[in-house]
C-alpha positions in Angstrom: -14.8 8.5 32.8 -12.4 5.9 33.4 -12.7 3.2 36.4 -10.0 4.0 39.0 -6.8 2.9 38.6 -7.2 2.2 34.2 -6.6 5.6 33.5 -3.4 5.4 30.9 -2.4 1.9 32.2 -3.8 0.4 28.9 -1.5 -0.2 26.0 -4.0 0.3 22.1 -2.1 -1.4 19.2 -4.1 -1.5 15.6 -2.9 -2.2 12.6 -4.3 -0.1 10.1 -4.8 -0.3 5.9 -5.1 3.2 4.8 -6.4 4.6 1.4 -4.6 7.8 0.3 -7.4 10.0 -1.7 -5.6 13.6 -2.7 -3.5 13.4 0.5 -5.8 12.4 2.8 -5.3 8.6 4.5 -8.8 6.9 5.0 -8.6 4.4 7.2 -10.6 1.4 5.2 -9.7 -1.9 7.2 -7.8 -2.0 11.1 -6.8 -5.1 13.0 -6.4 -4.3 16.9 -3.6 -5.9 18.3 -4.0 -7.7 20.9 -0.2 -7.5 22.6 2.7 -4.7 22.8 5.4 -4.3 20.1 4.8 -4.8 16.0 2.3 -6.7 13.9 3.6 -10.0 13.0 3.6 -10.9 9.0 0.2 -13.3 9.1 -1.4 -10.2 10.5 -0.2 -7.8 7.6 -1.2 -10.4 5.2 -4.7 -11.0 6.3 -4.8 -7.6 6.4 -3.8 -7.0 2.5 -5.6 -10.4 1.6 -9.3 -8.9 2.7 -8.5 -5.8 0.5 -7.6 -7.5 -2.3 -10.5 -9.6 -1.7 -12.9 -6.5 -1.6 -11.3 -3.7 -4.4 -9.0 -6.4 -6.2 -5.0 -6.1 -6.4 -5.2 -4.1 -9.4 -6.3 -1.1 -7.3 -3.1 -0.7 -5.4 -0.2 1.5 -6.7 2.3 1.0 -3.9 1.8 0.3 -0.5 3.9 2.7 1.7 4.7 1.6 5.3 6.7 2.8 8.4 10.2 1.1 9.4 8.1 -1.6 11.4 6.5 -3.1 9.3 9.8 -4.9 7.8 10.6 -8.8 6.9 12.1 -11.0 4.3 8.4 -12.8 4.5 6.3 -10.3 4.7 8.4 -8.3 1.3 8.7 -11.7 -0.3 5.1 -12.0 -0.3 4.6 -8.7 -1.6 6.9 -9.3 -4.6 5.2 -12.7 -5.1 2.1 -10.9 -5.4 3.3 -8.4 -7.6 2.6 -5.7 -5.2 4.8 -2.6 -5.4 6.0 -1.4 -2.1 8.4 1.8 -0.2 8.9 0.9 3.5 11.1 3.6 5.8 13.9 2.1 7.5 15.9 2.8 10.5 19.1 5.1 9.8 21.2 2.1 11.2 19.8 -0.4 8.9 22.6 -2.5 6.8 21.5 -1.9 3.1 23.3 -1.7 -0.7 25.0 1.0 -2.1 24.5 1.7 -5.9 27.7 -0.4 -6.1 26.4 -3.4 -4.6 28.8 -2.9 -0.9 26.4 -3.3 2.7 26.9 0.0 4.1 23.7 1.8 6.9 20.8 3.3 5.4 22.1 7.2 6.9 25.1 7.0 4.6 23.3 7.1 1.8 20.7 10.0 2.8 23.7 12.0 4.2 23.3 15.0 1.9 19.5 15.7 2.8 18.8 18.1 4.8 15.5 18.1 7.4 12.2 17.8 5.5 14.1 16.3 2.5 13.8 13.2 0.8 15.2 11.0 -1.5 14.2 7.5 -3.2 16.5 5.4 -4.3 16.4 3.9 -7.6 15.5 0.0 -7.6 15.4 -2.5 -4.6 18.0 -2.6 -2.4 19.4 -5.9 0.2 
């Protein structure tokens, strides 16, 4: 039972850490955000730092994320630890060929058909 008037007029951000175990995501450590819109790159960190802290950085094979969870920090820091990493991006996003020329992200998925995927080889600007 909600008080009246707070029914749906409250906005429930968290950022969530996820183990995947045979397909299954298991939610291990969540920060709730306090605020509308993404989780800013201290957050992610302290996020990834109490992980590491508690199972050690040796026990992550890539950390996959959603297209908002993006920034030359935040994937800086990831390299710097020497964490391997796949983030989606936006269809519009500016991004290199295979020959090195800026071109958006949906040019070079523009054979796949729904439910397809691709990964590209290497890291890409």
């Amino acid at each position: 039972m909600y008080p009246r008037g707070i029914k749906g007029k409250k906005d429930i951000n968290i950022l969530v850490l996820a183990v995947v175990y045979k397909g299954i995501a298991i939610p291990v450590y969540w920060l709730l955000l306090n605020k509308q819109g993404n989780s800013s790159t201290r957050e992610r960190i302290a996020l990834m730092k109490r992980f590491i802290r508690e199972f050690g950085k040796g026990r992550i094979i890539k950390l996959l994320a959603d297209r908002e969870i993006i920034g030359e920090t935040w994937f800086n820091w990831l390299q710097g630890e020497g964490i391997d990493f796949a983030i989606r991006v936006k269809k519009n996003m500016r991004m290199t060929n295979g020959l090195g020329c800026f071109v958006q992200a949906r040019h070079l998925f523009r054979t796949l058909r729904p439910g397809e995927t691709l990964v590209l080889a290497g890291a890409r600007l």
